[in-house]
N, C-alpha and C positions, 0 to 999 in steps of 0.2 A: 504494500500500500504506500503510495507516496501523497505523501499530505504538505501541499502548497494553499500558504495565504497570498492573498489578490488585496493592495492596499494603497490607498494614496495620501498622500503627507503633504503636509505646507512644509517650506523649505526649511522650516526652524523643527520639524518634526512632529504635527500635531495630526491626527485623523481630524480632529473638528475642535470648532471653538468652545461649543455648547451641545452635549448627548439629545440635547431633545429640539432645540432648533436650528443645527445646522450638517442635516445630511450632506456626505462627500456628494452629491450629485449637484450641489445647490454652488458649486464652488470648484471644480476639478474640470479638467479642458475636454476637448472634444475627442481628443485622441486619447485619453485615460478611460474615459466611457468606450471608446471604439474597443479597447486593450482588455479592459474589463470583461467584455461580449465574448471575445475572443475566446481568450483565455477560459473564462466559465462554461463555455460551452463545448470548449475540445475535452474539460475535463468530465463536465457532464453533473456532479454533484456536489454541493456549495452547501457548504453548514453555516448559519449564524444565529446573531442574535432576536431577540425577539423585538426589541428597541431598531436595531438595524433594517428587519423584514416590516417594522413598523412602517421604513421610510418610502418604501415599492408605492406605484401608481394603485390606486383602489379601484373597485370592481363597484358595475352597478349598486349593490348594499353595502357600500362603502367598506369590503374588506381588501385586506391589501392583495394585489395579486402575484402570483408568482412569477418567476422570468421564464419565456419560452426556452423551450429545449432543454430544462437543468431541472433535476430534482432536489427538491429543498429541503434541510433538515433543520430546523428550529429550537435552538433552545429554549424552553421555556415551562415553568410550571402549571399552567391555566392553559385549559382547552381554545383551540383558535378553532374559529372557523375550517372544517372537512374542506381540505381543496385539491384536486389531483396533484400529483407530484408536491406534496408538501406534507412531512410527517414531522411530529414535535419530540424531544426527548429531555431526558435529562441526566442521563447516563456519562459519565467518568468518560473523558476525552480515550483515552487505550481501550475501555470496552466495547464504545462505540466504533471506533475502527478498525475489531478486531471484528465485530457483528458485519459490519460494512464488507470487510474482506471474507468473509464466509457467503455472504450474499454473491461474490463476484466484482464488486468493484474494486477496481487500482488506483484510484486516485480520487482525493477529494480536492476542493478549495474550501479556506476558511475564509469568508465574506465578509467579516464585520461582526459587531465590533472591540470596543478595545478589551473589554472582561471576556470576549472570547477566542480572539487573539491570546490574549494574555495566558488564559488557563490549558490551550495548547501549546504554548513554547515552556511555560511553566512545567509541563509535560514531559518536557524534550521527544515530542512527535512530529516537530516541524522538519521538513525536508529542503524548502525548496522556500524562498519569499519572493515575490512577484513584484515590486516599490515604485510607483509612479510620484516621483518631488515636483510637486508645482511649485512655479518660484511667489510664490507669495509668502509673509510673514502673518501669524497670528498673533508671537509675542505671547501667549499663552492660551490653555485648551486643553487637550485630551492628547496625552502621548499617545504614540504607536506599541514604543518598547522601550520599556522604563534600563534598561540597558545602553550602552552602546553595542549595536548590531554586530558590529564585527569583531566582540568577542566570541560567538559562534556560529556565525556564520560568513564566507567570505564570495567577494560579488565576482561573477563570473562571465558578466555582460554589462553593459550601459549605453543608453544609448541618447542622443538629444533630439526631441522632435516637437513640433509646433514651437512656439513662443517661447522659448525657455525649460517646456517638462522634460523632464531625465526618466527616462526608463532605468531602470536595473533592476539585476536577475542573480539574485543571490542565494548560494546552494550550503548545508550544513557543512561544517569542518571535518 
């Protein structure tokens, strides 16, 4: 199983300024979202928060809807709304992935956000980090990874595209 997170940062390191009003969507360039699609869709299943699945486009009865083409696993203790491809859990980062890998998948993305991020590197299950830096400053907000990243992991690509965003592709030591 290889388990990559998919993340985008202001240039000073922050996912967002504020968990409840300011989704990376609302703030991240057009090539971050293109990277995003991509990437979550070749890997096919994206775990996050329930704060994070909060932020998704909503559906006629205002519940949030899922992204085409990926099945979603949800952390969260309270029942969400039944949606295809969308189950909730609350299970230990290794037993979920070891379930996930009995099922037949090879690879997840973690989605968002930072308590679950956090609680898979905390883990040490992370493989693979995905990091799109916008150059903008927040000055402060909601860290990515309360580390410096390249104590365990080291970047293995970079790349610059639109305006300023840096791609890098950074793989465990």
């Amino acid at each position: 199983m290889i388990t990559s997170i998919i993340v985008a940062t202001s240039k000073d390191g922050f996912i967002a300024r504020d968990k409840d009003k300011d989704p990376s969507t609302a703030w991240t360039s057009r090539e971050d979202k293109k990277r995003f699609v991509e990437l979550s869709k070749r890997i096919g299943t994206i775990i996050l928060g329930l704060n994070t699945f909060n932020t998704f486009p909503r559906d006629e009865h205002g519940n949030p809807k899922p992204l085409k083409g990926r099945h979603h696993i949800i952390y969260a203790d309270i029942d969400i709304h039944p949606q295809p491809d969308v189950e909730v859990t609350t299970e230990k980062p290794d037993l979920l992935l070891k379930k996930l890998t009995d099922r037949g998948i090879k690879e997840v993305a973690i989605a968002g956000g930072a308590s679950i991020y956090q609680m898979f590197l905390d883990a040490d299950l992370v493989d693979k980090i995905y990091l799109t830096v916008e150059p903008i400053e927040f000055g402060q907000g909601i860290p990515f990874f309360k580390e410096n990243i390249e104590e365990k992991f080291k970047l293995v690509k970079e790349e610059k595209v639109g305006n300023g965003t840096m791609f890098r592709e950074y793989e465990r030591k």
